[in-house]
C-alpha positions in Angstrom: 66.8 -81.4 79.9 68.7 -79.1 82.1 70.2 -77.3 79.6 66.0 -76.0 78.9 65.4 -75.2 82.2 68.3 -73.0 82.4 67.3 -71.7 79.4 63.8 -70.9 80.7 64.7 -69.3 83.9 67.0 -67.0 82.2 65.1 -66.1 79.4 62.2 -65.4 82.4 64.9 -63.1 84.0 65.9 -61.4 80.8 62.1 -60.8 80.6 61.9 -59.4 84.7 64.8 -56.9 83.3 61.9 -55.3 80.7 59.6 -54.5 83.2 59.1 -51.4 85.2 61.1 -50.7 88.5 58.5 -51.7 90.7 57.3 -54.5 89.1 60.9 -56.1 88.5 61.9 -55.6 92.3 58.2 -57.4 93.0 59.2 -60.0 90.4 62.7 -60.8 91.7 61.6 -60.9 95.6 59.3 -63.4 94.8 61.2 -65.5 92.5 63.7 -66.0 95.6 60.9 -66.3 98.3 59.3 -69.3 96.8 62.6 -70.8 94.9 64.5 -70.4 98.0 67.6 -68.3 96.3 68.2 -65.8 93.9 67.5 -66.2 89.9 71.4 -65.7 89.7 72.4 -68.8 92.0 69.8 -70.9 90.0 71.0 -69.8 86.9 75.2 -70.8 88.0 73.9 -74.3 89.9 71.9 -75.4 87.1 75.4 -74.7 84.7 77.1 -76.5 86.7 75.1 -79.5 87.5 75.2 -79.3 83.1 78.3 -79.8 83.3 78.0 -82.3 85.5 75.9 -83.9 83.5 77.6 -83.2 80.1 81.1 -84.9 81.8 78.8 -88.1 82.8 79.9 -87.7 86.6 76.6 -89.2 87.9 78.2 -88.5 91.6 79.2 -84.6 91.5 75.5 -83.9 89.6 73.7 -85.8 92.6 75.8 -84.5 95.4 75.0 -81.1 94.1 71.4 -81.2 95.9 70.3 -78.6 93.5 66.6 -78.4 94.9 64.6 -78.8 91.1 61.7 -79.6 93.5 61.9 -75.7 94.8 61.6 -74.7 91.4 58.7 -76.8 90.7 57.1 -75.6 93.5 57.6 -71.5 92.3 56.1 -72.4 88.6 53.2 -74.1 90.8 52.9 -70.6 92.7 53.3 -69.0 89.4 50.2 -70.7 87.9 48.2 -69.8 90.8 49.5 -66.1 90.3 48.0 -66.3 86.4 44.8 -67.7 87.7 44.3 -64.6 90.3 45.4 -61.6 87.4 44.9 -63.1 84.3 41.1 -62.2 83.6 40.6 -63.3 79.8 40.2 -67.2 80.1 42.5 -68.1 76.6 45.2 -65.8 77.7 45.3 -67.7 80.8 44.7 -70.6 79.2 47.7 -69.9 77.1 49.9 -68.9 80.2 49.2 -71.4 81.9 50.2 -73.7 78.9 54.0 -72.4 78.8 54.1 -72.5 82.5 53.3 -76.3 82.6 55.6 -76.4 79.9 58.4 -75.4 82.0 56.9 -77.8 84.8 57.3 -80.9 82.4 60.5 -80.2 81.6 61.6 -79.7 85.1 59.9 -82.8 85.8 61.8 -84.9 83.4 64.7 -83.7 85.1 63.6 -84.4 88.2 62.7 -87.7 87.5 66.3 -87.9 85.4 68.1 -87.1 88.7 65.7 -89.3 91.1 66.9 -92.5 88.6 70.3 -91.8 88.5 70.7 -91.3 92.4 
Protein backbone atom coordinates (compact mmCIF):
# COMPACT_ATOMS: atom_id res chain seq x y z
CA UNK A 1 0.00 0.00 0.00
CA UNK A 2 2.61 2.56 0.67
CA UNK A 3 4.82 1.39 -1.68
CA UNK A 4 1.68 2.74 -4.51
CA UNK A 5 1.39 5.91 -3.04
CA UNK A 6 4.91 6.57 -3.26
CA UNK A 7 4.78 5.35 -6.48
CA UNK A 8 1.97 7.78 -7.44
CA UNK A 9 3.32 10.89 -6.13
CA UNK A 10 6.56 10.38 -7.87
CA UNK A 11 5.32 9.32 -11.00
CA UNK A 12 2.95 12.78 -10.50
CA UNK A 13 6.31 14.63 -9.98
CA UNK A 14 8.08 13.09 -12.88
CA UNK A 15 4.93 14.24 -14.75
CA UNK A 16 5.27 18.21 -13.02
CA UNK A 17 9.02 17.86 -14.57
CA UNK A 18 7.30 17.71 -18.35
CA UNK A 19 5.52 20.70 -18.13
CA UNK A 20 6.35 24.22 -19.03
CA UNK A 21 8.35 26.53 -16.60
CA UNK A 22 5.51 28.30 -15.42
CA UNK A 23 3.17 25.73 -15.04
CA UNK A 24 5.73 23.34 -13.08
CA UNK A 25 6.68 26.23 -10.57
CA UNK A 26 2.48 26.69 -10.21
CA UNK A 27 2.35 22.92 -9.87
CA UNK A 28 5.02 22.38 -7.25
CA UNK A 29 3.87 25.59 -4.92
CA UNK A 30 0.71 24.09 -4.75
CA UNK A 31 1.61 20.57 -4.18
CA UNK A 32 3.46 21.94 -0.85
CA UNK A 33 0.74 24.50 0.07
CA UNK A 34 -1.97 22.03 0.46
CA UNK A 35 0.40 18.80 1.41
CA UNK A 36 2.07 20.83 3.94
CA UNK A 37 5.85 19.98 2.50
CA UNK A 38 7.61 19.58 -0.47
CA UNK A 39 6.98 16.53 -3.08
CA UNK A 40 10.67 15.60 -2.20
CA UNK A 41 10.16 15.19 1.72
CA UNK A 42 6.92 13.13 0.93
CA UNK A 43 8.62 11.14 -1.43
CA UNK A 44 11.84 10.20 1.41
CA UNK A 45 9.09 9.82 4.54
CA UNK A 46 6.92 7.69 2.71
CA UNK A 47 10.49 5.36 1.91
CA UNK A 48 11.03 5.28 5.04
CA UNK A 49 7.89 4.56 6.80
CA UNK A 50 8.20 1.43 3.84
CA UNK A 51 10.78 0.38 5.36
CA UNK A 52 9.31 0.62 8.34
CA UNK A 53 6.81 -1.27 7.40
CA UNK A 54 8.73 -3.88 5.25
CA UNK A 55 11.04 -4.54 8.75
CA UNK A 56 7.54 -5.09 10.69
CA UNK A 57 8.57 -2.29 13.31
CA UNK A 58 4.85 -1.36 14.00
CA UNK A 59 6.46 1.41 16.59
CA UNK A 60 9.14 3.45 14.27
CA UNK A 61 6.15 3.46 11.25
CA UNK A 62 3.66 5.01 13.78
CA UNK A 63 5.94 7.33 15.51
CA UNK A 64 6.80 8.63 12.17
CA UNK A 65 3.47 10.93 12.15
CA UNK A 66 3.80 10.92 8.41
CA UNK A 67 0.56 13.10 7.85
CA UNK A 68 -1.26 10.58 4.92
CA UNK A 69 -4.38 12.66 5.95
CA UNK A 70 -2.52 15.99 4.36
CA UNK A 71 -2.15 14.12 1.30
CA UNK A 72 -5.69 13.05 1.20
CA UNK A 73 -6.68 16.37 1.67
CA UNK A 74 -4.31 17.80 -1.66
CA UNK A 75 -5.89 14.90 -4.02
CA UNK A 76 -9.34 16.26 -2.50
CA UNK A 77 -8.15 19.93 -3.69
CA UNK A 78 -6.93 18.30 -6.81
CA UNK A 79 -10.42 17.00 -7.72
CA UNK A 80 -11.86 20.22 -7.06
CA UNK A 81 -9.07 21.71 -9.45
CA UNK A 82 -10.25 19.10 -12.45
CA UNK A 83 -13.79 20.14 -11.78
CA UNK A 84 -13.00 24.04 -12.24
CA UNK A 85 -10.60 23.39 -15.79
CA UNK A 86 -11.53 20.29 -17.01
CA UNK A 87 -14.48 21.28 -19.43
CA UNK A 88 -15.31 17.94 -21.47
CA UNK A 89 -17.37 15.88 -18.81
CA UNK A 90 -15.62 12.19 -19.68
CA UNK A 91 -12.26 13.61 -19.53
CA UNK A 92 -13.16 14.80 -16.17
CA UNK A 93 -14.87 11.98 -15.48
CA UNK A 94 -11.82 10.05 -16.35
CA UNK A 95 -9.47 12.40 -14.11
CA UNK A 96 -11.34 12.34 -11.58
CA UNK A 97 -11.38 8.38 -11.74
CA UNK A 98 -7.39 8.10 -11.21
CA UNK A 99 -7.48 10.81 -8.68
CA UNK A 100 -9.96 8.77 -6.42
CA UNK A 101 -7.83 6.06 -7.31
CA UNK A 102 -4.93 7.52 -5.57
CA UNK A 103 -7.47 8.55 -2.75
CA UNK A 104 -8.45 4.81 -2.08
CA UNK A 105 -5.21 3.75 -1.88
CA UNK A 106 -4.19 6.34 0.44
CA UNK A 107 -7.04 5.48 2.36
CA UNK A 108 -6.28 1.90 2.83
CA UNK A 109 -3.21 3.13 4.20
CA UNK A 110 -4.60 5.29 6.35
CA UNK A 111 -6.84 3.00 7.73
CA UNK A 112 -3.67 0.32 7.76
CA UNK A 113 -1.82 2.88 10.06
CA UNK A 114 -5.02 3.96 12.19
CA UNK A 115 -5.34 -0.15 13.12
CA UNK A 116 -1.97 -0.76 13.85
CA UNK A 117 -1.54 2.36 16.22
Amino acid sequence: MCREVFNTLKEQSEGWQQRSVFERQWVIRDFKKHAGMPVEQWLESLQKLEQALKEGDQTAASQMNVPLGTLLEYYKHLQELSRGYIKDPDKLEESLQHIKKWEGTLLKLIKLMDVDN
